[in-house]
C-alpha positions, -999 to +999 in steps of 0.1 A: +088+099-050+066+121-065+028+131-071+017+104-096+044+076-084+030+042-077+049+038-046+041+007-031+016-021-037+000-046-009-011-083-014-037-097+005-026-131+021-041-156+049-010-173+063+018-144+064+046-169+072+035-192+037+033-159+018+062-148+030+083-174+023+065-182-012+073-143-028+109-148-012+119-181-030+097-173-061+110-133-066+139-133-044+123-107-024+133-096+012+105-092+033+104-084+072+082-068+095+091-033+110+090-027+146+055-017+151+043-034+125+043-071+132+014-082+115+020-061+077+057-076+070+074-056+042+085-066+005+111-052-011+126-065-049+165-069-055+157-038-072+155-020-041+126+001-056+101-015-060+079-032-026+051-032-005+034-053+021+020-085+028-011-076+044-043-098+059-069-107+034-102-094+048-134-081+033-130-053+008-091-065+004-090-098-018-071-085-047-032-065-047-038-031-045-014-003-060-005+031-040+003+064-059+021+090-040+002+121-040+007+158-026-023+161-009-048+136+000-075+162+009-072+173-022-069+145-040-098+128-027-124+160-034-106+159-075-115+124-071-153+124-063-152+150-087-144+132-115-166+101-102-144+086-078-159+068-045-141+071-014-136+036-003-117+046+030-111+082+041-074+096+052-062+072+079-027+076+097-002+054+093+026+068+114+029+113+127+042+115+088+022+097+065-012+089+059-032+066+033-070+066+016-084+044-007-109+050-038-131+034-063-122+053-095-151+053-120-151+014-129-147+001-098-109-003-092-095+005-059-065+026-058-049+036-030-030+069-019-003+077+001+014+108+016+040+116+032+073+104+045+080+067+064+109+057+067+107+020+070+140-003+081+143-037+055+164-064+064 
């Protein structure tokens, strides 16, 4: 994907097994877990482009949140304050390739960013 790409979009649930079981009937969606990753099982649509995760509700995560790919997120996070962005959760590692932030653009709307690579397994 490239800089600007919504690449992947998590929804906060509180019984992973309901949810996952729910989004698969409803969308036809295959979801599993990657090894490593137990507790954030994976989405993907029949598509095979679109997909996310299933990830634990929790404070500061109650509504779907959207991810766009960027180039840098050093970089983008510093353009982001600049133009009156918060930083809501700084870069974080998600695996030796890829890492993830999270902002509150100017009206309150978290976004989240991703870069890197991970390649993820789906059943």
């Amino acid at each position: 994907m490239a800089h600007g790409d919504i690449t992947h979009i998590d929804i906060p649930v509180t019984d992973l097994d309901a949810a996952r079981s729910f989004y698969s009937a409803l969308f036809g969606w295959r979801i599993a877990a990657p090894p490593g990753f137990e507790d954030y099982p994976m989405w993907q649509a029949p598509n095979g482009i679109s997909g996310g995760g299933l990830a634990p509700r929790g404070e500061g995560f109650t509504q779907p949140r959207s991810y766009v790919e960027v180039d840098s997120i050093d970089d983008t996070l510093a353009l982001a304050v600049e133009h009156g962005a918060t930083v809501m959760r700084g870069k974080a590692e998600i695996t030796d390739t890829s890492w993830w932030a999270v902002i509150s653009d100017p009206d309150g709307n978290l976004v989240g960013l991703y870069e890197g690579t991970t390649e993820v397994e789906r059943d």
